[in-house]
PDB file with one MODEL, atoms N, CA, C and O in Angstrom:
MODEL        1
ATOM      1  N   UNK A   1      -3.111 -36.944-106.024  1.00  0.00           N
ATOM      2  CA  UNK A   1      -2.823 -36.216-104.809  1.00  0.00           C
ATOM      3  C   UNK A   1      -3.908 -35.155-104.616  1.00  0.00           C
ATOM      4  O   UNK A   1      -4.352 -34.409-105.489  1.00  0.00           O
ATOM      5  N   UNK A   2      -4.236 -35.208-103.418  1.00  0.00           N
ATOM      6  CA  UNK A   2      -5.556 -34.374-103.146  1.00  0.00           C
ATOM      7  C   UNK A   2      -4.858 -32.648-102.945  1.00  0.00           C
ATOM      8  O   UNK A   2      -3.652 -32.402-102.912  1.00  0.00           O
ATOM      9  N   UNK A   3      -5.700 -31.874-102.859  1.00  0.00           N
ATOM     10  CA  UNK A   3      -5.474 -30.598-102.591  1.00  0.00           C
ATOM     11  C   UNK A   3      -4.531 -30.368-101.345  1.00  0.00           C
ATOM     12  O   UNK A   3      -3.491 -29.708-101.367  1.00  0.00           O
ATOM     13  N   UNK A   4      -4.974 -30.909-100.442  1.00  0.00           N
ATOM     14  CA  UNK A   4      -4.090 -30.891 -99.406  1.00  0.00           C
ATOM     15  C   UNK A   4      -3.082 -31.865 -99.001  1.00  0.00           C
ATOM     16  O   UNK A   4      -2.318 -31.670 -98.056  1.00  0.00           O
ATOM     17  N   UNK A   5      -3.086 -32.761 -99.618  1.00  0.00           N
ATOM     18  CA  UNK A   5      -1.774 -33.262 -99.552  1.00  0.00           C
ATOM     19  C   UNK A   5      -0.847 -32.340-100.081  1.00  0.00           C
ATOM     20  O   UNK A   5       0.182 -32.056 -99.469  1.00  0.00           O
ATOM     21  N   UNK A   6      -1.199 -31.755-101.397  1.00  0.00           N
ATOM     22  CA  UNK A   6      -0.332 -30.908-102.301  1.00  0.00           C
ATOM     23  C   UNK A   6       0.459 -29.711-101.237  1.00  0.00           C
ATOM     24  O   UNK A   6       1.651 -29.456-101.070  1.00  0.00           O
ATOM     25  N   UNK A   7      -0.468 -29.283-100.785  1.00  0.00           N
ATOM     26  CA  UNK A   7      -0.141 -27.941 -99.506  1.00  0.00           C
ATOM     27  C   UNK A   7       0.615 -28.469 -98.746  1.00  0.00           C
ATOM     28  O   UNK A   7       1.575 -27.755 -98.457  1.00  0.00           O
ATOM     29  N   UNK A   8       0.582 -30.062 -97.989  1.00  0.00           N
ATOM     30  CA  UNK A   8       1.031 -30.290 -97.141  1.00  0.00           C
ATOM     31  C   UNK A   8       2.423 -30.614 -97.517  1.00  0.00           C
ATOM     32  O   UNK A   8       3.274 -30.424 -96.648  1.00  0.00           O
ATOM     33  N   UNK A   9       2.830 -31.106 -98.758  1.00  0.00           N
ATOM     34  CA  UNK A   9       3.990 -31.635 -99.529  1.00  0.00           C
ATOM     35  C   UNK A   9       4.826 -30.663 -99.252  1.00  0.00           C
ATOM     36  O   UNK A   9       5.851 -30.787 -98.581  1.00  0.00           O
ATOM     37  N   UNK A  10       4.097 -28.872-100.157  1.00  0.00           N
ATOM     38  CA  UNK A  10       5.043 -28.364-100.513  1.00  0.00           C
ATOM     39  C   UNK A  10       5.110 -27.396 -99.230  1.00  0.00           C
ATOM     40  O   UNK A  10       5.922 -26.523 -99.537  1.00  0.00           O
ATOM     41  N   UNK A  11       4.605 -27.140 -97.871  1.00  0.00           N
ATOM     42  CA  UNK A  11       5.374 -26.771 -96.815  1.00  0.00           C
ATOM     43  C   UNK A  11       6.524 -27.179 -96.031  1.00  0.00           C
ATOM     44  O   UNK A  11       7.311 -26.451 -95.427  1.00  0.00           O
ATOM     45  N   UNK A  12       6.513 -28.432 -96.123  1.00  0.00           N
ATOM     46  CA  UNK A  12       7.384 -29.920 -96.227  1.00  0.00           C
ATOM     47  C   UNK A  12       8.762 -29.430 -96.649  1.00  0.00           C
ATOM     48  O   UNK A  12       9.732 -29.122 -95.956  1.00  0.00           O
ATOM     49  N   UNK A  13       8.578 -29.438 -98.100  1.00  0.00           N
ATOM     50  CA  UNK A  13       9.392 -29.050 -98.729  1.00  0.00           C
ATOM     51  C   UNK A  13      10.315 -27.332 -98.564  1.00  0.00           C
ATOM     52  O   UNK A  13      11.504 -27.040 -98.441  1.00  0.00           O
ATOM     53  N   UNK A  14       9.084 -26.550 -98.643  1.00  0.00           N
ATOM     54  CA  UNK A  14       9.776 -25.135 -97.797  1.00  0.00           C
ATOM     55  C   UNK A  14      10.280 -25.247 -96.258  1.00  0.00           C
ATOM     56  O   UNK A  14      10.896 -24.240 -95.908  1.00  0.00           O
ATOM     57  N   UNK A  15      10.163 -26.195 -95.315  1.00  0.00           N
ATOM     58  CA  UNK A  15      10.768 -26.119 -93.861  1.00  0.00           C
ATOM     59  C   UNK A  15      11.776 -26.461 -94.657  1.00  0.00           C
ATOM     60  O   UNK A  15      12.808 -25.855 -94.367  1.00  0.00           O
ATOM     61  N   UNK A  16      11.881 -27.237 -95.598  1.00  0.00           N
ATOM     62  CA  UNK A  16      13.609 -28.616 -95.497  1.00  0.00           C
ATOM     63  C   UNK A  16      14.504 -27.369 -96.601  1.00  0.00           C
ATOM     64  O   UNK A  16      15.733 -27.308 -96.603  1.00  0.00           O
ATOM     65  N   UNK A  17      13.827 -26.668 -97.272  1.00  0.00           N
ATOM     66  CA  UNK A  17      15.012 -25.427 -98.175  1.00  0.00           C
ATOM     67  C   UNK A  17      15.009 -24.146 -97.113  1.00  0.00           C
ATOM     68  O   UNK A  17      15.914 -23.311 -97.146  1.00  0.00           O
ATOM     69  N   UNK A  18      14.232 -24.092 -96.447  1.00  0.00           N
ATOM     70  CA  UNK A  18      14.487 -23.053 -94.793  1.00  0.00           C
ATOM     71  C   UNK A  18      15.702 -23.330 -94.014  1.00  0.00           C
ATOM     72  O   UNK A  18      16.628 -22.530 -93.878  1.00  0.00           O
ATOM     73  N   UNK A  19      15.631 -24.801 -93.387  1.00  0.00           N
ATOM     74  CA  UNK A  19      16.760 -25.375 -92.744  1.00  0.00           C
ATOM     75  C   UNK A  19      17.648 -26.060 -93.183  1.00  0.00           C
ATOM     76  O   UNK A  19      18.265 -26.933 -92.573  1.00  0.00           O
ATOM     77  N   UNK A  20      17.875 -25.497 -94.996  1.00  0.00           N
ATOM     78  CA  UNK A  20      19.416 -25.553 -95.432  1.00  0.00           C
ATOM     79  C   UNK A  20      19.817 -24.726 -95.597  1.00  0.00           C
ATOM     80  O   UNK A  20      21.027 -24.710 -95.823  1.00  0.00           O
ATOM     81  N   UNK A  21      19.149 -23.641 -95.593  1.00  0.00           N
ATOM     82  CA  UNK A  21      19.605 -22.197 -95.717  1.00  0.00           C
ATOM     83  C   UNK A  21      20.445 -21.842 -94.526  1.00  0.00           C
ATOM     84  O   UNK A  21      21.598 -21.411 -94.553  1.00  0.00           O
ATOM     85  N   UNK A  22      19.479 -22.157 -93.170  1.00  0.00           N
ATOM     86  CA  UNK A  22      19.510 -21.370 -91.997  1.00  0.00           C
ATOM     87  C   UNK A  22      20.084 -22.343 -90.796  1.00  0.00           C
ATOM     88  O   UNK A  22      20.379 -21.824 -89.720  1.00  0.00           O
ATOM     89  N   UNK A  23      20.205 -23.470 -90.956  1.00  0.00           N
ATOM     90  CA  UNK A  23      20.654 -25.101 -89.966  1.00  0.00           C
ATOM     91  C   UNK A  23      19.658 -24.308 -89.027  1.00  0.00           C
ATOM     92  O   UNK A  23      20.226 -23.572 -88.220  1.00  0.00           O
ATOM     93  N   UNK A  24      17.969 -24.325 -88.974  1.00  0.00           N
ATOM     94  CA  UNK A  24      17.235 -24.587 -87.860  1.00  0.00           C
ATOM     95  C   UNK A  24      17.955 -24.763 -86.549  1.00  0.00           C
ATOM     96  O   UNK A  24      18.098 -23.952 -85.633  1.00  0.00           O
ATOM     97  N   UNK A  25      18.454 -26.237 -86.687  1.00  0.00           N
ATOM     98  CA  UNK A  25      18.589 -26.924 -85.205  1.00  0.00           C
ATOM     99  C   UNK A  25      19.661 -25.965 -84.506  1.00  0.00           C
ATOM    100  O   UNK A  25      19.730 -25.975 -83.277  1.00  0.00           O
ATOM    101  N   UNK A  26      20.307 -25.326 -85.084  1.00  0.00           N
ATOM    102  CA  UNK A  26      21.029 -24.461 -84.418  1.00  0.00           C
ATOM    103  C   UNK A  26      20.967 -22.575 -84.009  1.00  0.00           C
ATOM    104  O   UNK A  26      21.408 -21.683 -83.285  1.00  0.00           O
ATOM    105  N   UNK A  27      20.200 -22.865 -84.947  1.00  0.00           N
ATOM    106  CA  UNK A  27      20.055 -21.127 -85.124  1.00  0.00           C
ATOM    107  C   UNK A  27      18.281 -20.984 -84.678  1.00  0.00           C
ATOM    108  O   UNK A  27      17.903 -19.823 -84.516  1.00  0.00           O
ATOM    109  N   UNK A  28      17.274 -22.040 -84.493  1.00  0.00           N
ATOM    110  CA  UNK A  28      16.147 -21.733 -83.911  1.00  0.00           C
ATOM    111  C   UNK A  28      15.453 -22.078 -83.014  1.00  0.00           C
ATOM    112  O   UNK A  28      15.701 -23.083 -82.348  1.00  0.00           O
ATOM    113  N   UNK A  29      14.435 -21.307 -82.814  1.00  0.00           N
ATOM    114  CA  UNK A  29      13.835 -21.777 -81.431  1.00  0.00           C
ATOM    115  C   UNK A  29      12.141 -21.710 -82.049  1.00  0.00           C
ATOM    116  O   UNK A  29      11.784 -21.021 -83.004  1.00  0.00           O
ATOM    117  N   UNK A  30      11.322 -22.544 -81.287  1.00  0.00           N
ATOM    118  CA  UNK A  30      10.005 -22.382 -81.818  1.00  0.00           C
ATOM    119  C   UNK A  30       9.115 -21.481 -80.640  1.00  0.00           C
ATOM    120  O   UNK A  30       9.028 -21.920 -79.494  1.00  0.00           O
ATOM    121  N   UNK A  31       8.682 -20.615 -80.904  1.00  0.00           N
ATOM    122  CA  UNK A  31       7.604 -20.440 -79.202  1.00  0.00           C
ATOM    123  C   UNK A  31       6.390 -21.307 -79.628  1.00  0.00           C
ATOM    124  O   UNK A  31       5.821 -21.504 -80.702  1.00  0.00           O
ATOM    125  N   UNK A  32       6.199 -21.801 -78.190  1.00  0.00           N
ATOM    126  CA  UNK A  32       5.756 -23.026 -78.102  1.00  0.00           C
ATOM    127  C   UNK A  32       4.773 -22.250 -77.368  1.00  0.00           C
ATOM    128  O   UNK A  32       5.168 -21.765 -76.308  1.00  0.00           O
ATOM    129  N   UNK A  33       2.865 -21.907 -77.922  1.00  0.00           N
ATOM    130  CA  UNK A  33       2.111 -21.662 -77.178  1.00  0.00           C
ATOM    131  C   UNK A  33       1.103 -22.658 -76.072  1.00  0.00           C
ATOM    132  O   UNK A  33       0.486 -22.371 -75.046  1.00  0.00           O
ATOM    133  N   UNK A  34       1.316 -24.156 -76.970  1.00  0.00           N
ATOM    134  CA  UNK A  34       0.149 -25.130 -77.563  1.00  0.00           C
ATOM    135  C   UNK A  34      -1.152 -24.993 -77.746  1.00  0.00           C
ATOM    136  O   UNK A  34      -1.994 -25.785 -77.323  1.00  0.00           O
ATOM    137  N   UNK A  35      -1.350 -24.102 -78.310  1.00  0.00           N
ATOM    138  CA  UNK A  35      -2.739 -23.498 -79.339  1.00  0.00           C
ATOM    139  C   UNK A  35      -2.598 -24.374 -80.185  1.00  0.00           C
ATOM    140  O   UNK A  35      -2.230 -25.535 -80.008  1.00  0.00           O
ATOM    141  N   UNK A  36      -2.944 -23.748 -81.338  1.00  0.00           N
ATOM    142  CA  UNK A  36      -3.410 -24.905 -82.769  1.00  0.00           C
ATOM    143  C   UNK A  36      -2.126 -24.350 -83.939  1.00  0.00           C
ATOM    144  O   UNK A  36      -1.614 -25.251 -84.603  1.00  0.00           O
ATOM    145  N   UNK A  37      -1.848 -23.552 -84.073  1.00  0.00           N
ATOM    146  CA  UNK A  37      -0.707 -22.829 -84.386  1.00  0.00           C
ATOM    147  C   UNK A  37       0.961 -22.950 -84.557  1.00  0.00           C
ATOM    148  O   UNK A  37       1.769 -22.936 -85.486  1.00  0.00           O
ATOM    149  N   UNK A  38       0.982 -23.075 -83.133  1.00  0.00           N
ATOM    150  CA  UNK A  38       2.202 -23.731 -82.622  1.00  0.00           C
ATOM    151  C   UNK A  38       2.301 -24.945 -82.601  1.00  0.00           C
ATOM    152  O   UNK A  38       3.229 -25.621 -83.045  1.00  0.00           O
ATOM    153  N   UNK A  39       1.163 -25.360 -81.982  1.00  0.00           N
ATOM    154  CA  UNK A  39       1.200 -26.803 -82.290  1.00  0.00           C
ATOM    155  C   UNK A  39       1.526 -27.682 -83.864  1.00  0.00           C
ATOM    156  O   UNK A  39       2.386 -28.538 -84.067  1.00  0.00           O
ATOM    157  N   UNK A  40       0.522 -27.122 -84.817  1.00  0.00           N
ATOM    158  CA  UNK A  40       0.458 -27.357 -86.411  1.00  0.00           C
ATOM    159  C   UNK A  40       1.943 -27.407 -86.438  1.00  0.00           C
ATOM    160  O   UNK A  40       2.549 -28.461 -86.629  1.00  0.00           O
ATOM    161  N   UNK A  41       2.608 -26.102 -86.219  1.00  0.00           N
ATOM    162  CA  UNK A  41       3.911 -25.632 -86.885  1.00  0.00           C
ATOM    163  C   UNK A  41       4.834 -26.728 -86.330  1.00  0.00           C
ATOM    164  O   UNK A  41       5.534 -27.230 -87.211  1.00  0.00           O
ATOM    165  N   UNK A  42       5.065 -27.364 -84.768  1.00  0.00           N
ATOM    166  CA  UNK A  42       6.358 -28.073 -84.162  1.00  0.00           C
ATOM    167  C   UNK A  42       5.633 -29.715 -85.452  1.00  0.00           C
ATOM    168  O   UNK A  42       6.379 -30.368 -86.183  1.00  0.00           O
ATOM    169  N   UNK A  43       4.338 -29.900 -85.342  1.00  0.00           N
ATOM    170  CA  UNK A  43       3.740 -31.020 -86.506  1.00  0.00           C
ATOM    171  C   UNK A  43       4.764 -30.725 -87.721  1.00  0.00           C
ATOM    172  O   UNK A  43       5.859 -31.262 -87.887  1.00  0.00           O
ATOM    173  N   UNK A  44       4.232 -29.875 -88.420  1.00  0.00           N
ATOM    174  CA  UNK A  44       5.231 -29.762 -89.757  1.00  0.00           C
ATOM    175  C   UNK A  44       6.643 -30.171 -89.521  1.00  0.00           C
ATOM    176  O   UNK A  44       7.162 -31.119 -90.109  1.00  0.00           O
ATOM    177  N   UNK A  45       7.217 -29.464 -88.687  1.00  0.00           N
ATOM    178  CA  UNK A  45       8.453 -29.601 -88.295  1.00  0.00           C
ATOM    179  C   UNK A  45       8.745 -30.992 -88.200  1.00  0.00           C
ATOM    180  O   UNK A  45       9.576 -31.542 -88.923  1.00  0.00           O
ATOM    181  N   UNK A  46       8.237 -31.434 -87.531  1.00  0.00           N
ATOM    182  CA  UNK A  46       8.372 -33.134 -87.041  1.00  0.00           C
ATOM    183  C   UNK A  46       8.927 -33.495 -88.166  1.00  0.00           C
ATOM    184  O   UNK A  46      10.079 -33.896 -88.332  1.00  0.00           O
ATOM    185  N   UNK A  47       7.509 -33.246 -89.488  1.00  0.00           N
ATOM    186  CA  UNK A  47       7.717 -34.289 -90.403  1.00  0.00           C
ATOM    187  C   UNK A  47       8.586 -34.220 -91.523  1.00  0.00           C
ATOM    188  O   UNK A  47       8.982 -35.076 -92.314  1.00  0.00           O
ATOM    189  N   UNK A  48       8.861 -32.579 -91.368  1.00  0.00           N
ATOM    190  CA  UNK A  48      10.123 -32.170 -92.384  1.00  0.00           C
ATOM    191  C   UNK A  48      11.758 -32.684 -92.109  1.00  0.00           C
ATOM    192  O   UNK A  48      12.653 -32.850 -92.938  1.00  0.00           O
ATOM    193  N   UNK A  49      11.776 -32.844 -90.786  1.00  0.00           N
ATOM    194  CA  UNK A  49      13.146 -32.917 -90.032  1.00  0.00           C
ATOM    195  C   UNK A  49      12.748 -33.735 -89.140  1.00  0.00           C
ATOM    196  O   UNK A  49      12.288 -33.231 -88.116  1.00  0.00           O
ATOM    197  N   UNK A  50      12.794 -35.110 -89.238  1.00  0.00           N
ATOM    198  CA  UNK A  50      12.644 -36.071 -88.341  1.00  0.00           C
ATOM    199  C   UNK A  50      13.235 -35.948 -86.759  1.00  0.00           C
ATOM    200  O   UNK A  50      12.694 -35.837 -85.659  1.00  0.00           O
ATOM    201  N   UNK A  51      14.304 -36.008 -87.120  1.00  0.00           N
ATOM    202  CA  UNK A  51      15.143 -36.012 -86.343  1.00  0.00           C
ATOM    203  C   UNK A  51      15.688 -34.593 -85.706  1.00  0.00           C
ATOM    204  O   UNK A  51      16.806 -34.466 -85.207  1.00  0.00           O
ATOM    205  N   UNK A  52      14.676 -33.521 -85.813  1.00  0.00           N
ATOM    206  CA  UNK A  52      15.461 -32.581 -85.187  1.00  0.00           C
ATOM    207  C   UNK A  52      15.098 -32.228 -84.068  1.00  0.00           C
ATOM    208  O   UNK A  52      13.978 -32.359 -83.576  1.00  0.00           O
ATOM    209  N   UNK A  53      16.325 -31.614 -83.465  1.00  0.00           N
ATOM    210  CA  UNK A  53      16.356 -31.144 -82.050  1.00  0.00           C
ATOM    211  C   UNK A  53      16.222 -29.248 -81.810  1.00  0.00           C
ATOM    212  O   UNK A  53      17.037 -28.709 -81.061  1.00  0.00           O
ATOM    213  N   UNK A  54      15.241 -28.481 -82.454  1.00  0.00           N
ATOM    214  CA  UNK A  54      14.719 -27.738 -82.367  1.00  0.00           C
ATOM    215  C   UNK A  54      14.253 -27.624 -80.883  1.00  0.00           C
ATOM    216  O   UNK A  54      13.792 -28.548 -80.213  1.00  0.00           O
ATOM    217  N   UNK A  55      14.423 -26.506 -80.534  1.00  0.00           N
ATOM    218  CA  UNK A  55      13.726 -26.642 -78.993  1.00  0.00           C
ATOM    219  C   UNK A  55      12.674 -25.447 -78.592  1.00  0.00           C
ATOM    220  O   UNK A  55      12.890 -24.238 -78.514  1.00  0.00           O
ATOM    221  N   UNK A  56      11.597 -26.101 -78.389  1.00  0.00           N
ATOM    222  CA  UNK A  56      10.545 -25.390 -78.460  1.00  0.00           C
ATOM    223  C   UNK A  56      10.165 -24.992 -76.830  1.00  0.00           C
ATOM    224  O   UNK A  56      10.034 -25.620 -75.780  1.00  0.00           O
ATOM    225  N   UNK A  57      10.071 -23.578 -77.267  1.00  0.00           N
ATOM    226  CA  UNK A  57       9.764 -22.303 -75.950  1.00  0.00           C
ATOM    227  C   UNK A  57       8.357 -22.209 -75.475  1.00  0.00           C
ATOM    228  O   UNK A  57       7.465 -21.921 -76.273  1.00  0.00           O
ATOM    229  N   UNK A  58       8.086 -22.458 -74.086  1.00  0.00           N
ATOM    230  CA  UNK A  58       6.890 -22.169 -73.364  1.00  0.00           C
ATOM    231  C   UNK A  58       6.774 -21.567 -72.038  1.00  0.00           C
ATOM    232  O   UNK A  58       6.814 -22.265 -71.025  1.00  0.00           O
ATOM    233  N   UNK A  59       6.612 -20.122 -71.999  1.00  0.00           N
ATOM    234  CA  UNK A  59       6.718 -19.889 -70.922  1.00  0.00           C
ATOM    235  C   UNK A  59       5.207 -19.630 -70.233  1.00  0.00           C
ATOM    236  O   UNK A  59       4.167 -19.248 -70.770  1.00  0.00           O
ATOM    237  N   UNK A  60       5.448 -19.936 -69.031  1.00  0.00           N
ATOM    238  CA  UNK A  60       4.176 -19.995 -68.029  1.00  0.00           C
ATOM    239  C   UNK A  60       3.901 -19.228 -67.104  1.00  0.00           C
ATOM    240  O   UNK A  60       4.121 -19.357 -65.900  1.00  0.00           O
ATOM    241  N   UNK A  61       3.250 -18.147 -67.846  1.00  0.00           N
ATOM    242  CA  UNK A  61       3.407 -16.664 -66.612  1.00  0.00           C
ATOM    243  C   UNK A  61       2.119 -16.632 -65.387  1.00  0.00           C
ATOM    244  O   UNK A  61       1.901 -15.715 -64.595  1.00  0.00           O
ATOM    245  N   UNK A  62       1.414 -17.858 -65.513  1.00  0.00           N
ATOM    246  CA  UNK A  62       0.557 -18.349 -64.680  1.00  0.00           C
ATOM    247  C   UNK A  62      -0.705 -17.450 -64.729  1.00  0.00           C
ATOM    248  O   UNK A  62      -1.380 -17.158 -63.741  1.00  0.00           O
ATOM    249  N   UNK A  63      -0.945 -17.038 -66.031  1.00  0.00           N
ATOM    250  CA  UNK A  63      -2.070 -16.660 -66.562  1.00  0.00           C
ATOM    251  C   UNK A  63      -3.052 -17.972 -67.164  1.00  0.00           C
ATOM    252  O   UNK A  63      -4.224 -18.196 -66.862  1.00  0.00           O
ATOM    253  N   UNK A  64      -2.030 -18.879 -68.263  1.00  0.00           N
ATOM    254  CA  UNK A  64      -2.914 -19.867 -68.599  1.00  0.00           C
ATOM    255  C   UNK A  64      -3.666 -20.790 -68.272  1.00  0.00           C
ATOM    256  O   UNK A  64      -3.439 -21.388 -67.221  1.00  0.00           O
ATOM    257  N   UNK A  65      -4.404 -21.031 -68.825  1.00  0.00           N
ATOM    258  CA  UNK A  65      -5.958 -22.182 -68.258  1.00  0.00           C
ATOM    259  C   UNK A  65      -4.795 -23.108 -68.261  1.00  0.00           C
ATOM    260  O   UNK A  65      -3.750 -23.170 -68.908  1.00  0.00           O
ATOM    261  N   UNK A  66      -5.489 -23.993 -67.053  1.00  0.00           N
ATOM    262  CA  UNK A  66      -4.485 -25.070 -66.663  1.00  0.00           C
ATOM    263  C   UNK A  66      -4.952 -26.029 -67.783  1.00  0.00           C
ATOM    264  O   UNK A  66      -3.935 -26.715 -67.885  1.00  0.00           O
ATOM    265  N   UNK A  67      -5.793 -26.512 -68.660  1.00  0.00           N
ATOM    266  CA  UNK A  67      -6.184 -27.344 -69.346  1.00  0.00           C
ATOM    267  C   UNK A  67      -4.947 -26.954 -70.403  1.00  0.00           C
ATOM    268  O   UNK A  67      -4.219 -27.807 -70.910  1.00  0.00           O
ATOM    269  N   UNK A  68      -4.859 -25.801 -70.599  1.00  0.00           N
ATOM    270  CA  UNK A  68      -3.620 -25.651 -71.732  1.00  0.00           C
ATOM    271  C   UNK A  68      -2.356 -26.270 -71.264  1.00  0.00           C
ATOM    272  O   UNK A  68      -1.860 -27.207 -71.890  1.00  0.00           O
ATOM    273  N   UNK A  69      -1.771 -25.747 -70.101  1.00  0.00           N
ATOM    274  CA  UNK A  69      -0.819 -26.019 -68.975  1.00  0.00           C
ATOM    275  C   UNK A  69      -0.655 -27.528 -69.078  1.00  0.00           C
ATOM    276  O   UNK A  69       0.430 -28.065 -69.301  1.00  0.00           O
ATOM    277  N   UNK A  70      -1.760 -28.153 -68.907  1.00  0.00           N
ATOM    278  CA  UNK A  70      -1.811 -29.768 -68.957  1.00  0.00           C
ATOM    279  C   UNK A  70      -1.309 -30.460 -70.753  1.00  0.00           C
ATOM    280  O   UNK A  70      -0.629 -31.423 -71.106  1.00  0.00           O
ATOM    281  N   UNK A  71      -2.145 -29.257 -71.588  1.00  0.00           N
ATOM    282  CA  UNK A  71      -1.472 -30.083 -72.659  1.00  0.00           C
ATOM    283  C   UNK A  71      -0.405 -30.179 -73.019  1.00  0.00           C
ATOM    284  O   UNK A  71       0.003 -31.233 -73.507  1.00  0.00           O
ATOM    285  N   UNK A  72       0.470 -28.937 -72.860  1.00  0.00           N
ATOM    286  CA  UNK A  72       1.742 -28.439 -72.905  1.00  0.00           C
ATOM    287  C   UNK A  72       2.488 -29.682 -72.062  1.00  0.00           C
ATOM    288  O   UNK A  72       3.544 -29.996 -72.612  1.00  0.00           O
ATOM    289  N   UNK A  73       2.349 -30.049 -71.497  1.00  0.00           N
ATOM    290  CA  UNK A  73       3.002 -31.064 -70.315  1.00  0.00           C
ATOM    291  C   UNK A  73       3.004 -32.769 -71.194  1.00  0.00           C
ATOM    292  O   UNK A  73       3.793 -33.700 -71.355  1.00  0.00           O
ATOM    293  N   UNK A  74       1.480 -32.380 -71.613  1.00  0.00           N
ATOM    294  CA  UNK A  74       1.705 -34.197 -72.295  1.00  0.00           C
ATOM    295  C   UNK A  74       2.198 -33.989 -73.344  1.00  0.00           C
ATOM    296  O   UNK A  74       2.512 -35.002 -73.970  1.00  0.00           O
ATOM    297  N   UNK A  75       2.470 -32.706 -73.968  1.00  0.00           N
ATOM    298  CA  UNK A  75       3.001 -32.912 -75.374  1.00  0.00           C
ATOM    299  C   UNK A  75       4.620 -32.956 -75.236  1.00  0.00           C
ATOM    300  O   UNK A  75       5.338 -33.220 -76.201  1.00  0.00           O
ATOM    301  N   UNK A  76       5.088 -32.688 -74.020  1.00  0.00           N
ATOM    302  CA  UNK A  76       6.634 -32.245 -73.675  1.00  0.00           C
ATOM    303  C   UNK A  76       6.792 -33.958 -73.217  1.00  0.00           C
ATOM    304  O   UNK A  76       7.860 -34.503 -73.496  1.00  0.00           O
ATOM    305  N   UNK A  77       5.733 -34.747 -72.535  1.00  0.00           N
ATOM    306  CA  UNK A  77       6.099 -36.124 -71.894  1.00  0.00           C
ATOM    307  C   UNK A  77       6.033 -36.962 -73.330  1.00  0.00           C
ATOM    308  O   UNK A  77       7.014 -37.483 -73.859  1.00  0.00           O
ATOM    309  N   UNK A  78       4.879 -36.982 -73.772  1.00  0.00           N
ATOM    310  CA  UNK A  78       4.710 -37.599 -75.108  1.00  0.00           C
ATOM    311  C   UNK A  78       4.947 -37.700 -76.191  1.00  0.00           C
ATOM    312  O   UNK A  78       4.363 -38.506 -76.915  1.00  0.00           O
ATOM    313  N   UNK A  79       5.982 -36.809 -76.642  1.00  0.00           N
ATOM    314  CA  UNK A  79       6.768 -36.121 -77.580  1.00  0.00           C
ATOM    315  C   UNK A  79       8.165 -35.666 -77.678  1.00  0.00           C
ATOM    316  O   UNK A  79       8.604 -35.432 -76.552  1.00  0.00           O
ATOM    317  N   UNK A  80       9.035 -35.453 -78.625  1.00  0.00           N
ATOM    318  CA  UNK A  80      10.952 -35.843 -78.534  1.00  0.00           C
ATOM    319  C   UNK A  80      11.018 -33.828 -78.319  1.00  0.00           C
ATOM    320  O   UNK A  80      12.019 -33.127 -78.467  1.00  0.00           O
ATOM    321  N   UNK A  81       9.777 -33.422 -77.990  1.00  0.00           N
ATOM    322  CA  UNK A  81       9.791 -31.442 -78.271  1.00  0.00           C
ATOM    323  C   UNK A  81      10.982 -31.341 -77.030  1.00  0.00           C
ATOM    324  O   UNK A  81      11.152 -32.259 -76.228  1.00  0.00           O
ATOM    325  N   UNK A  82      11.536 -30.446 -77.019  1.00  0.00           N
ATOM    326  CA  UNK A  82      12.473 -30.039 -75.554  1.00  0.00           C
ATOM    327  C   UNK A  82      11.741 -28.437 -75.525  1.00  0.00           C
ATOM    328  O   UNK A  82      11.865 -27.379 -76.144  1.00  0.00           O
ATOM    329  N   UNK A  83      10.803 -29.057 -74.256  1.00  0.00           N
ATOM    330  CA  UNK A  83       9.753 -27.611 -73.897  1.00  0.00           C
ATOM    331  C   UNK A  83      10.735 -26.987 -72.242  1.00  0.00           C
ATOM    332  O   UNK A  83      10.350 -25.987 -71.636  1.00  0.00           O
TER     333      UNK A  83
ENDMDL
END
């Protein structure tokens, strides 16, 4: 196992002892910028909790570059996220 698999395992592993502590799907919300950040983080999420229905926050105060605006949109069409 490479270095980063190792990292990637054991964040994995800290979302899934987070959301037995805390039941995520009920008690959280993600803010949803779609930077690299937010984005990474709803990724992890995905792969820790397949199946969860986490619902990730984006609000659009019509400051952002529409190129962001646009990704935010394909990632909400192309993806199970509830933006």
């Amino acid at each position: 196992m490479t270095e980063n698999e190792f990292l990637l395992a054991d964040r994995i592993a800290k979302i899934k002892s987070i959301n037995e502590l805390y039941d995520l799907e009920n008690n959280a919300y993600i803010s949803y910028s779609g930077g690299k950040d937010s984005t990474v983080l709803s990724h992890f999420i995905d792969e820790a909790l397949p199946k969860n229905k986490i619902p990730r926050v984006f609000i659009n105060t019509g400051i952002e570059y529409k190129l962001l605006v646009a990704f935010v949109e394909r990632e909400r069409e192309t993806t199970a996220y509830r933006l």
